[in-house]
TIVO-525542 format. One record per atom (N, C-alpha, C): residue number from 1; residue in three letters; atom name; x, y, z. Coordinates in pm, 1 decimal, always signed. Layout:
    n  res  atom         u         v         w
  NUM  ALA    CA         X         Y         Z
...
end
This chain:
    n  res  atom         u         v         w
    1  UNK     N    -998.8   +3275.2   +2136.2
    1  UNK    CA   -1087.1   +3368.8   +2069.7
    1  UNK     C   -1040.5   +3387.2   +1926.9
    2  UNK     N   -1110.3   +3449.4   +1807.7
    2  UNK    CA   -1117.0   +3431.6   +1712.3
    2  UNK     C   -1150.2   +3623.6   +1646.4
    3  UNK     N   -1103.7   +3687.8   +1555.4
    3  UNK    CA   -1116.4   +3820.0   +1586.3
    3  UNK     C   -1218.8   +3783.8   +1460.7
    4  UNK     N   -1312.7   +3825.7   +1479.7
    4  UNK    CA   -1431.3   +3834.2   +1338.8
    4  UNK     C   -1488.7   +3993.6   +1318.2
    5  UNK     N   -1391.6   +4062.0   +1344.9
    5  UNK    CA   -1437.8   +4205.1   +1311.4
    5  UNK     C   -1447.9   +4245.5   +1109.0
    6  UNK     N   -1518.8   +4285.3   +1072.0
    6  UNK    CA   -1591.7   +4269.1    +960.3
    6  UNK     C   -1676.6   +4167.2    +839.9
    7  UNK     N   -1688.7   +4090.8    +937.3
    7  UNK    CA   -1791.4   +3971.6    +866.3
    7  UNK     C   -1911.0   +4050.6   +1004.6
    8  UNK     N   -2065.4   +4049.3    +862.3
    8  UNK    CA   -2148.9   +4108.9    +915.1
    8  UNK     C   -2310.7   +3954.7    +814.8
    9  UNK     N   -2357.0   +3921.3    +927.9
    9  UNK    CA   -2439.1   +3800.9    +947.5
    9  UNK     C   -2569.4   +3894.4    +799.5
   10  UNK     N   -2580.0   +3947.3    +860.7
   10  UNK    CA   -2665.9   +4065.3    +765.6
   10  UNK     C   -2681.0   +4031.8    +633.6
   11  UNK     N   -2525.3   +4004.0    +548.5
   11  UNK    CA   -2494.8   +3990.0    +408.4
   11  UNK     C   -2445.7   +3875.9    +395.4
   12  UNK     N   -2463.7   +3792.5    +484.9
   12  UNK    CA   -2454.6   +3671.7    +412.7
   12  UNK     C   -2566.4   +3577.8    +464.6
   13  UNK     N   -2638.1   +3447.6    +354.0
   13  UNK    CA   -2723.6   +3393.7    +394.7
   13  UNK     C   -2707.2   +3265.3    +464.9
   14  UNK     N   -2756.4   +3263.0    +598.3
   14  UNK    CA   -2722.4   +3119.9    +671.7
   14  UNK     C   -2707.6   +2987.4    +640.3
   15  UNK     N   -2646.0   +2889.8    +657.3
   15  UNK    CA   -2647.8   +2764.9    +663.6
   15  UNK     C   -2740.4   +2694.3    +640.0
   16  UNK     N   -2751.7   +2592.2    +592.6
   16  UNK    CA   -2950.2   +2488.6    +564.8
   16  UNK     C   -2852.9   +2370.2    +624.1
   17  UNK     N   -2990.4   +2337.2    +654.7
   17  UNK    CA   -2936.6   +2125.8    +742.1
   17  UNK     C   -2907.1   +2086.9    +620.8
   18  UNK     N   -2843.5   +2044.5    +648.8
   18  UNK    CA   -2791.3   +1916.7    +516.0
   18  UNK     C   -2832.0   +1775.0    +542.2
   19  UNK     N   -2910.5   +1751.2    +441.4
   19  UNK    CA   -2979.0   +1649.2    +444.0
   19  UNK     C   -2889.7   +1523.6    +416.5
   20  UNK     N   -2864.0   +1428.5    +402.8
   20  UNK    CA   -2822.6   +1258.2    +349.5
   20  UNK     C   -2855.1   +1290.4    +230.8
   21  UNK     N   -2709.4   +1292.8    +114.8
   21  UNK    CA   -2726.6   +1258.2     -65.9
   21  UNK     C   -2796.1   +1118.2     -26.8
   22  UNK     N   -2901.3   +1102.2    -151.1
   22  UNK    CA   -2897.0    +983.8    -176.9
   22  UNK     C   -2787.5    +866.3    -237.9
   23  UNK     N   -2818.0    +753.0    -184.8
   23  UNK    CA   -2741.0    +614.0    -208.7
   23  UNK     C   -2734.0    +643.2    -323.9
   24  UNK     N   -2593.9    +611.4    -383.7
   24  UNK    CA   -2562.9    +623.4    -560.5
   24  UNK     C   -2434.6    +616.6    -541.1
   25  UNK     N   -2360.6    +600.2    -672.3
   25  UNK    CA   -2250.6    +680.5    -704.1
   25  UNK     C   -2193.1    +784.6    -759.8
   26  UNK     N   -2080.2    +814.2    -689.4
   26  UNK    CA   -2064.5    +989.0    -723.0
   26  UNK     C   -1926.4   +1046.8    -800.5
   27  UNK     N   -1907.7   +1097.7    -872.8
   27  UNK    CA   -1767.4   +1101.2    -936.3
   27  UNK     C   -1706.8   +1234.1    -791.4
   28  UNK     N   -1612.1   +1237.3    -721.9
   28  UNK    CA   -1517.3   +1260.0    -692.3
   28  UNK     C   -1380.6   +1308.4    -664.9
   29  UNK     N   -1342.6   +1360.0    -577.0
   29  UNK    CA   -1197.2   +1375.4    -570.7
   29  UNK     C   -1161.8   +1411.0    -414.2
   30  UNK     N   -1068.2   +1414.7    -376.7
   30  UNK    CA   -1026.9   +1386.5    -243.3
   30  UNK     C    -974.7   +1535.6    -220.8
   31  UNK     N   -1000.2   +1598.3     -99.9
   31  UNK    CA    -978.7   +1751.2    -104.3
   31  UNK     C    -853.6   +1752.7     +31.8
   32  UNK     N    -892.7   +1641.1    +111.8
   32  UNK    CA    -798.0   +1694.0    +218.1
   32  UNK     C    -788.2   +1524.0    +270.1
   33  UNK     N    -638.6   +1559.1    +366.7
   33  UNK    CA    -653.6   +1422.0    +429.9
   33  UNK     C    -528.4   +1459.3    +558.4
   34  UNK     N    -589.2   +1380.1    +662.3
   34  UNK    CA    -471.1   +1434.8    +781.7
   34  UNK     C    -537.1   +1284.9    +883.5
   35  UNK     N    -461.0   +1263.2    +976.9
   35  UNK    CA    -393.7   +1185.3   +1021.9
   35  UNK     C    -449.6   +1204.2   +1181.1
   36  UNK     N    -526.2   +1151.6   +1240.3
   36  UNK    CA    -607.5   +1227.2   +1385.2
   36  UNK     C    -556.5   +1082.8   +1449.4
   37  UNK     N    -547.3   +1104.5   +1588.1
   37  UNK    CA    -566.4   +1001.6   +1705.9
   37  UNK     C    -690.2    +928.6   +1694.1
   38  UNK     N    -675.5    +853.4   +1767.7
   38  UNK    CA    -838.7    +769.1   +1795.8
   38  UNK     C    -885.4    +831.4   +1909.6
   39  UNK     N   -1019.2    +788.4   +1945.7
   39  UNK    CA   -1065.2    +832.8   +2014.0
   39  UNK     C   -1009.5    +763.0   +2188.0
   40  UNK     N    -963.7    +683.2   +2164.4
   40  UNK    CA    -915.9    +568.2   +2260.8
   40  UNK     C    -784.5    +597.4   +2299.7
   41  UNK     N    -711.8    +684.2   +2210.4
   41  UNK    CA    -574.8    +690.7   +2192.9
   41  UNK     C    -460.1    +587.6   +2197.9
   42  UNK     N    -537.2    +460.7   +2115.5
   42  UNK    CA    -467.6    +355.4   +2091.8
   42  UNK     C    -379.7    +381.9   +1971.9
   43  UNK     N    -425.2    +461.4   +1848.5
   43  UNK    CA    -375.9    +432.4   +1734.2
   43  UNK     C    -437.8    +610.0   +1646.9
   44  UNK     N    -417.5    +562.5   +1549.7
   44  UNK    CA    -477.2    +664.3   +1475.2
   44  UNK     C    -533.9    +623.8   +1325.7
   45  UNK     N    -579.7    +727.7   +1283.4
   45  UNK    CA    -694.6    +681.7   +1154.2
   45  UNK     C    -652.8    +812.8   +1049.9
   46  UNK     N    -650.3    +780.8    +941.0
   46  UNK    CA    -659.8    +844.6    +831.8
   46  UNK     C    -782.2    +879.3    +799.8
   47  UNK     N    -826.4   +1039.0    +814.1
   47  UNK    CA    -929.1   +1089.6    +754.9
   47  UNK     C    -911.5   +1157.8    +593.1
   48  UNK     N   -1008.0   +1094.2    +509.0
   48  UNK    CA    -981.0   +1177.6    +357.6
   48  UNK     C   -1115.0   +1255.3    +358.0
   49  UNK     N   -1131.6   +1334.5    +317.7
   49  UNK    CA   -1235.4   +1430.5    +272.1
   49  UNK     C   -1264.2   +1392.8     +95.0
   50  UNK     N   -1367.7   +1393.4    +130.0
   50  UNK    CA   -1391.2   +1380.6     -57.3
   50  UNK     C   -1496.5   +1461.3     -80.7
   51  UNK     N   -1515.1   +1493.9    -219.8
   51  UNK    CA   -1613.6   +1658.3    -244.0
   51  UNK     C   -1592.7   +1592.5    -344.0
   52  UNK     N   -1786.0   +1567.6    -416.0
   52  UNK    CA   -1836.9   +1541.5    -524.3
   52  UNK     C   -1829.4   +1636.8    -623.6
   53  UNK     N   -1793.3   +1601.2    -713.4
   53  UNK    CA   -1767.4   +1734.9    -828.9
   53  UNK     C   -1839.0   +1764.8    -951.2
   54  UNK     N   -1974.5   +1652.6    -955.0
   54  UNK    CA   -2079.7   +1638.8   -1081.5
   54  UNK     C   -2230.3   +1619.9    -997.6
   55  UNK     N   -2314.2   +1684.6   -1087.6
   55  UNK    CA   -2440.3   +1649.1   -1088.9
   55  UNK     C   -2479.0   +1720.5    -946.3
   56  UNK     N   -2662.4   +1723.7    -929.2
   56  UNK    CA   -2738.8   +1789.5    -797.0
   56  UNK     C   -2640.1   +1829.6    -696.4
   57  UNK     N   -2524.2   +1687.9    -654.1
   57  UNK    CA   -2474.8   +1714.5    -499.4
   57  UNK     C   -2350.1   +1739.2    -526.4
   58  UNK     N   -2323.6   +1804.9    -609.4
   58  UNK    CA   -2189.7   +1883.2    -630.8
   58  UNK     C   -2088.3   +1956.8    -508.9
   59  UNK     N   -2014.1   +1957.1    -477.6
   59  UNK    CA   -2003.4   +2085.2    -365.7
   59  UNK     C   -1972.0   +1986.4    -281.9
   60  UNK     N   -2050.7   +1871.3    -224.7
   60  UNK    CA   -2113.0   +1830.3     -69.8
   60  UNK     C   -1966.1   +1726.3     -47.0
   61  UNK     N   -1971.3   +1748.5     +48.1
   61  UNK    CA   -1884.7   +1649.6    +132.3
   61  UNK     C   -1866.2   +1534.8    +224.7
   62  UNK     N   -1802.5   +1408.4    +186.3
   62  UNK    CA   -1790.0   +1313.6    +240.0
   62  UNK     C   -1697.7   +1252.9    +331.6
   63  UNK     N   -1666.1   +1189.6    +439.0
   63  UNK    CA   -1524.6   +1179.7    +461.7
   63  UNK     C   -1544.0   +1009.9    +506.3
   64  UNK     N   -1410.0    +953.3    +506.9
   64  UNK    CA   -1388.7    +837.6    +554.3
   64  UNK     C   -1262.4    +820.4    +643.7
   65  UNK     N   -1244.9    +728.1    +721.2
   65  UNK    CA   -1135.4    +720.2    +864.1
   65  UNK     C   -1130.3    +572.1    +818.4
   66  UNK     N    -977.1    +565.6    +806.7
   66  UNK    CA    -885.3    +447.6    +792.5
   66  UNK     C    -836.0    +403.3    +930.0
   67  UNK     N    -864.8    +316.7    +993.0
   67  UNK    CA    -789.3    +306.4   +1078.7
   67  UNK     C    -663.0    +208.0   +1066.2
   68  UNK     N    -575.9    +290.6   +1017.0
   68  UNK    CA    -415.7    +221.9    +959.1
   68  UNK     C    -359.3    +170.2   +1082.8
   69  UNK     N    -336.7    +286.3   +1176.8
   69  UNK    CA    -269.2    +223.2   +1331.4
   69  UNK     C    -377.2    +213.5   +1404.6
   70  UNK     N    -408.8     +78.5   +1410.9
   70  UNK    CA    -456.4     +80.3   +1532.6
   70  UNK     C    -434.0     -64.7   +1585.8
   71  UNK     N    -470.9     -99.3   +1728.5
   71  UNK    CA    -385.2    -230.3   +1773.6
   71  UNK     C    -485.5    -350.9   +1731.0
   72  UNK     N    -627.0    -361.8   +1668.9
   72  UNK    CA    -678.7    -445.6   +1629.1
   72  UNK     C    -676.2    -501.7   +1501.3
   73  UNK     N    -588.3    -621.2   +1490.2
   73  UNK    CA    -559.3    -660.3   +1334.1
   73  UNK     C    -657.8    -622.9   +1219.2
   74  UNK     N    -778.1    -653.6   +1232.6
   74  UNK    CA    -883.6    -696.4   +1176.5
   74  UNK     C    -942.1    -547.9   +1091.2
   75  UNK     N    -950.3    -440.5   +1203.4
   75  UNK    CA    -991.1    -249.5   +1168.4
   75  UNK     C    -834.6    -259.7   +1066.2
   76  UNK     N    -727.6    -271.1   +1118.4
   76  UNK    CA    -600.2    -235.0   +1052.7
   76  UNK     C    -609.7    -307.1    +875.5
   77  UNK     N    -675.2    -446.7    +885.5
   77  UNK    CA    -665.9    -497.2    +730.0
   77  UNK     C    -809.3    -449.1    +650.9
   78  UNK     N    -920.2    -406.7    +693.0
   78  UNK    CA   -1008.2    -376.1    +644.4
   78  UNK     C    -973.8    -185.4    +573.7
   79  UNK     N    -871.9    -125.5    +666.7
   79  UNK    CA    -864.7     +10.0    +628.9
   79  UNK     C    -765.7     -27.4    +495.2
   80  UNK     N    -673.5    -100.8    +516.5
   80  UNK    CA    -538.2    -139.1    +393.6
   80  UNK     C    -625.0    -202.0    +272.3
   81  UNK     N    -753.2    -263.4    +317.7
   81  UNK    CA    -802.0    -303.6    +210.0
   81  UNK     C    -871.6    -160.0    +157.3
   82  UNK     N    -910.0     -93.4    +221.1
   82  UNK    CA    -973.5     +27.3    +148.9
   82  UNK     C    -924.2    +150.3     +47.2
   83  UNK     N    -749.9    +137.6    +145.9
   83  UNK    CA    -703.7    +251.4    +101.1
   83  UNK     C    -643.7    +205.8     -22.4
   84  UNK     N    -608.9     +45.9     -49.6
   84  UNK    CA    -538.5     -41.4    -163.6
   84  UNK     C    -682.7      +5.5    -296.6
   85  UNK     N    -797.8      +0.8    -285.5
   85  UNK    CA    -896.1     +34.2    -349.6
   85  UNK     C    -904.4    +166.4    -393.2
   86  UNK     N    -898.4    +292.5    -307.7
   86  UNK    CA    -857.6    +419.8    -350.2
   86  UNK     C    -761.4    +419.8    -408.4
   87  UNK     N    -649.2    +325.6    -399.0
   87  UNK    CA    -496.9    +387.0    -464.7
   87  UNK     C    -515.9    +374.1    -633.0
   88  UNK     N    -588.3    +242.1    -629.8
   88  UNK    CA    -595.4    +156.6    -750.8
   88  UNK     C    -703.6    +298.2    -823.4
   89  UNK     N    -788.5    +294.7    -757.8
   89  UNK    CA    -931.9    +390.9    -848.7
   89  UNK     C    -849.3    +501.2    -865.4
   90  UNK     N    -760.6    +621.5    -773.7
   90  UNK    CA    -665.8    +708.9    -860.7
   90  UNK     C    -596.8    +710.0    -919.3
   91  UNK     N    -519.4    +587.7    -906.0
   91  UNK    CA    -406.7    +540.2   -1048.5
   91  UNK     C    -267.4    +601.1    -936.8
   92  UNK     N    -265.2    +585.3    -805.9
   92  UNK    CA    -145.8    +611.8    -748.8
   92  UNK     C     -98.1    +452.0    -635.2
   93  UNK     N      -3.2    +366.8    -693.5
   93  UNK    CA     -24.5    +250.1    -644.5
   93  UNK     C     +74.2    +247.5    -511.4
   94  UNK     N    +191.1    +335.1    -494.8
   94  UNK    CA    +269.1    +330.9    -389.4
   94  UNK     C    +275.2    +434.5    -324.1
   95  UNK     N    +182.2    +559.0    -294.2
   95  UNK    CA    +181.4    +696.3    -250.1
   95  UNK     C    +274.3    +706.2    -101.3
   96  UNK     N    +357.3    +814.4     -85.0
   96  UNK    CA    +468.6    +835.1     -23.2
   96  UNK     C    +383.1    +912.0    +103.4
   97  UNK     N    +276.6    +965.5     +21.2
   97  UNK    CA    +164.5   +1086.8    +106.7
   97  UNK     C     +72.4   +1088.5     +76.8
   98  UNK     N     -64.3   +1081.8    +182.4
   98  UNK    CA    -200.1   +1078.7    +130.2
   98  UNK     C    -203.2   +1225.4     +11.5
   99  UNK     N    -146.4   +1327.5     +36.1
   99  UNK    CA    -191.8   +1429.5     -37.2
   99  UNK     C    -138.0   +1399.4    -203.4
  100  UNK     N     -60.0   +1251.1    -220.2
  100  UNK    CA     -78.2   +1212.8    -383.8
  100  UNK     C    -199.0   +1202.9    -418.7
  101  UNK     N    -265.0   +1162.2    -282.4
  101  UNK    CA    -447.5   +1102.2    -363.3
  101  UNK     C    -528.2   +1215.3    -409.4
  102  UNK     N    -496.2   +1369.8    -297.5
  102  UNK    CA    -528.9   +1465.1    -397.0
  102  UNK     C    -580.1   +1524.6    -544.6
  103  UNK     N    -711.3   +1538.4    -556.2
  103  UNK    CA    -738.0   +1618.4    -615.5
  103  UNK     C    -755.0   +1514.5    -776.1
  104  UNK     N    -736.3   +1384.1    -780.6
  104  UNK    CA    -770.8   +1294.1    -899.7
  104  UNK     C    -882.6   +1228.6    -881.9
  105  UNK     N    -974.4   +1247.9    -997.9
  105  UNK    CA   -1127.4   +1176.2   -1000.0
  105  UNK     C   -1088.8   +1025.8    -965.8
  106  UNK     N   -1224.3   +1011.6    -880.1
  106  UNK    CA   -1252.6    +853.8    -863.7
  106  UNK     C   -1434.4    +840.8    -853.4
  107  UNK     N   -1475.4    +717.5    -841.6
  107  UNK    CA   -1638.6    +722.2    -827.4
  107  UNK     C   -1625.9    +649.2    -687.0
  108  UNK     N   -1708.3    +706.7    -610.1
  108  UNK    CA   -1715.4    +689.7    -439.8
  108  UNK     C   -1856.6    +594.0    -451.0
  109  UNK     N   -1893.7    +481.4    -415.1
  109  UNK    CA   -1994.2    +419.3    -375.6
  109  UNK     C   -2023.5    +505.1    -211.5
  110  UNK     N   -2226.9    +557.2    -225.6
  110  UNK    CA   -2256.2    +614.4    -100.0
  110  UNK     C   -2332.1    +516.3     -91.8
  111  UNK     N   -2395.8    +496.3     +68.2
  111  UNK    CA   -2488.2    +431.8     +82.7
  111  UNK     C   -2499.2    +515.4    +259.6
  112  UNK     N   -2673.1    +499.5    +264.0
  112  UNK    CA   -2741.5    +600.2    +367.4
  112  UNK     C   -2757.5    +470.4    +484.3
  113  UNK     N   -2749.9    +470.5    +602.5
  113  UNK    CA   -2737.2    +386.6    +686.7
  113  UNK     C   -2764.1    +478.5    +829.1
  114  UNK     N   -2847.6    +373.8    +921.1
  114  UNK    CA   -2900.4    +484.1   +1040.5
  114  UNK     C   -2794.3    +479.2   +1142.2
  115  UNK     N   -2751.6    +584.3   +1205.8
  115  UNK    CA   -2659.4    +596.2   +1308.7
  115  UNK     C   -2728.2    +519.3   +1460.3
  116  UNK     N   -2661.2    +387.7   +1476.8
  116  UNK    CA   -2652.4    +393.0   +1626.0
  116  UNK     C   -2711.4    +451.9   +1710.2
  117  UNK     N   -2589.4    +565.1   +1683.0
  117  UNK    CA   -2621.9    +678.0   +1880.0
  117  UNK     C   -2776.7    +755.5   +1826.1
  118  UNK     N   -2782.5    +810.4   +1740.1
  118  UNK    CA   -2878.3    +910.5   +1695.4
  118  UNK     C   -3001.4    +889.0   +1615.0
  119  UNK     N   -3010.7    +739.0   +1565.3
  119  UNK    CA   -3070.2    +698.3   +1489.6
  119  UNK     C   -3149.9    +792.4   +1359.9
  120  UNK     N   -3050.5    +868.4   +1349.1
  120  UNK    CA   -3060.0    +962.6   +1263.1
  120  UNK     C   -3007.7    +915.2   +1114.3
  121  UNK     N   -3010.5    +934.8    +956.9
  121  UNK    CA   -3011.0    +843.3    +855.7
  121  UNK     C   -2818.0    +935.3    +825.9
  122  UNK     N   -2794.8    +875.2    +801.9
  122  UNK    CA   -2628.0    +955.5    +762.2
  122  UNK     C   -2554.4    +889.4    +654.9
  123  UNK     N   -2491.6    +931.4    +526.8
  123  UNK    CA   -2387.4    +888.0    +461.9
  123  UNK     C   -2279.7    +789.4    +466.5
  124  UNK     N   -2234.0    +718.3    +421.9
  124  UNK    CA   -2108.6    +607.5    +447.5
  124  UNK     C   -2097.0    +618.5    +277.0
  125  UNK     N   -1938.7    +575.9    +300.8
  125  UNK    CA   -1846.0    +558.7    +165.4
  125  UNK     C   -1795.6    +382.5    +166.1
  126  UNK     N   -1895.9    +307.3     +47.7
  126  UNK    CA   -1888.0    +209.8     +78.7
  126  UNK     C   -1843.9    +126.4     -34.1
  127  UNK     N   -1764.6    +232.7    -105.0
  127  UNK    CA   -1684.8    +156.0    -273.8
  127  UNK     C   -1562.9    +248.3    -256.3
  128  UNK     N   -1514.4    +207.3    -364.7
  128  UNK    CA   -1441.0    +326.4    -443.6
  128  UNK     C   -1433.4    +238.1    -592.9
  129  UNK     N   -1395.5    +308.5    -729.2
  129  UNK    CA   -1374.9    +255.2    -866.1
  129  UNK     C   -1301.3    +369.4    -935.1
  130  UNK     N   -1255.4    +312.8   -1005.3
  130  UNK    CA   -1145.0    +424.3   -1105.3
  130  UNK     C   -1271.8    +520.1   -1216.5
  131  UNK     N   -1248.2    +642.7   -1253.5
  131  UNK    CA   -1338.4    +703.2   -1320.6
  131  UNK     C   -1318.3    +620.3   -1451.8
  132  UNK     N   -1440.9    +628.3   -1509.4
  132  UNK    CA   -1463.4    +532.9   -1650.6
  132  UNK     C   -1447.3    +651.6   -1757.3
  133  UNK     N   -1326.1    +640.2   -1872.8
  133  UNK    CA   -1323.7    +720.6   -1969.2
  133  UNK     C   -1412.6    +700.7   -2052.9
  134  UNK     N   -1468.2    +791.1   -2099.3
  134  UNK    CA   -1545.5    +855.8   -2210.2
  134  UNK     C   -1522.3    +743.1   -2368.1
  135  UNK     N   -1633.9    +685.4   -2368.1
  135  UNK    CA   -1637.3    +600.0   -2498.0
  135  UNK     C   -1670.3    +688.2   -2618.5
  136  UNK     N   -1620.9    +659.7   -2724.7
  136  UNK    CA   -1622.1    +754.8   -2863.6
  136  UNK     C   -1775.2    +719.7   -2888.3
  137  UNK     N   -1894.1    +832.8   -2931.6
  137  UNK    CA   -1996.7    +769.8   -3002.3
  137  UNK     C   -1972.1    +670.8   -3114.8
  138  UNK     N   -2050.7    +589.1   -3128.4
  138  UNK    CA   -2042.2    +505.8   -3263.0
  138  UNK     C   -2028.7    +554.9   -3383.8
  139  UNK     N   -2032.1    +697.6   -3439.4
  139  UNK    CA   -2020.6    +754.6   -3552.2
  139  UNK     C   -1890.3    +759.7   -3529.2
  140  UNK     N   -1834.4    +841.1   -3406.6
  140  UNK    CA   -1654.4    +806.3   -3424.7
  140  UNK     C   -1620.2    +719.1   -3465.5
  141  UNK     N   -1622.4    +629.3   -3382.6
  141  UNK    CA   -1504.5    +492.5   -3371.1
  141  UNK     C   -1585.3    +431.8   -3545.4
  142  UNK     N   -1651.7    +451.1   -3567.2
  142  UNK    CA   -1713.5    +438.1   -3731.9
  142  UNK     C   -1604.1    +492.8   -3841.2
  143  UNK     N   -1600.5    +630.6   -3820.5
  143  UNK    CA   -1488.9    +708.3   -3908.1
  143  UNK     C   -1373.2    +702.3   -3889.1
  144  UNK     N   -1291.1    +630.4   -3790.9
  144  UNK    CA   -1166.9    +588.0   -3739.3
  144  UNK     C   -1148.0    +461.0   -3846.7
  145  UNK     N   -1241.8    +379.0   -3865.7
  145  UNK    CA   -1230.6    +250.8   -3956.0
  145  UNK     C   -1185.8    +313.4   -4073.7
  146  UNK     N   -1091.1    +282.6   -4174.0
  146  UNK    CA   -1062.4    +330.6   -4326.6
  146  UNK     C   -1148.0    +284.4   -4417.8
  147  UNK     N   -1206.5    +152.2   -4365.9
  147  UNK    CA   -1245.0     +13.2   -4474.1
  147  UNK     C   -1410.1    +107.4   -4491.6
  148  UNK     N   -1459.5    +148.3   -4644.2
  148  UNK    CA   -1581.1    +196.4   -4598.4
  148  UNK     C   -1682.5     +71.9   -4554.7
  149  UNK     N   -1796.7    +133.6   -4492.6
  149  UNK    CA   -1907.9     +48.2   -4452.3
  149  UNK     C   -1950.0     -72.0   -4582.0
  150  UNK     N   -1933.9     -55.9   -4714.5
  150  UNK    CA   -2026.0    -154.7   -4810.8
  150  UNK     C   -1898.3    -215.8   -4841.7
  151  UNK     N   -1799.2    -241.8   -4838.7
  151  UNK    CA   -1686.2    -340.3   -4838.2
  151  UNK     C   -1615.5    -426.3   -4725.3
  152  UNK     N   -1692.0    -412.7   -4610.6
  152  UNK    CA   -1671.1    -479.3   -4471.9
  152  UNK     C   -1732.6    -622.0   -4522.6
end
């Protein structure tokens, strides 16, 4: 049991379905990450949470499952290939602990794909890329030059 004595339903406004963001890419950052069994209890999988931090779907949340241990070679090199892709897009290349990946922008490739069991339309994380810094407008990188424009 759970003691919920003064939270009153009254003053606060309920939940909405959450629909499927659309397919795009999303700038990023990784909010949580922990370490669950499988469902099989062969191995276990790395879950990261990621929470978009720009534009309409701000707020919303994504997650992905590594399956690092598990006894099938094939799930085991496809997750190492994934998480080698996150390390690279945060700029953390040997992390000691998922919680280095914490909290540094990356751009998450989504893509909407129908579930199997439910045939219902649902989210997948099907990139990752390092965030792209900010290019100077052309009037900058213009006034950075010493040489004026009519002697080039």
């Amino acid at each position: 049991m759970a003691d919920l004595r003064g939270f009153d339903a009254n003053n606060v406004e309920p939940a909405g379905d959450f629909e499927p963001i659309p397919a795009g890419k999303y700038l990023a950052v990784i909010t949580e990450s922990e370490f669950k069994p499988t469902k099989a209890g062969t191995g276990s999988y790395l879950q990261l949470t990621f929470q978009i931090t720009d534009g309409p779907c701000a707020n919303r949340l994504l997650w992905a499952r590594l399956n690092l241990d598990n006894p099938n070679e094939t799930a085991r090199k496809i997750a190492q290939g994934e998480l080698s892709a996150i390390c690279r897009a945060v700029g953390v290349l040997a992390p000691n602990d998922s919680v280095e990946l914490h909290n540094l922008p990356l751009v998450i490739h989504v893509r909407c794909k129908k579930r199997s069991d439910t045939g219902e339309i649902a989210n997948e994380i099907k990139g990752y890329a390092k965030k792209e810094s900010p290019q100077p407008p052309p009037a900058a990188a213009a006034a950075t030059n010493s040489t004026p424009p009519w002697k080039r």
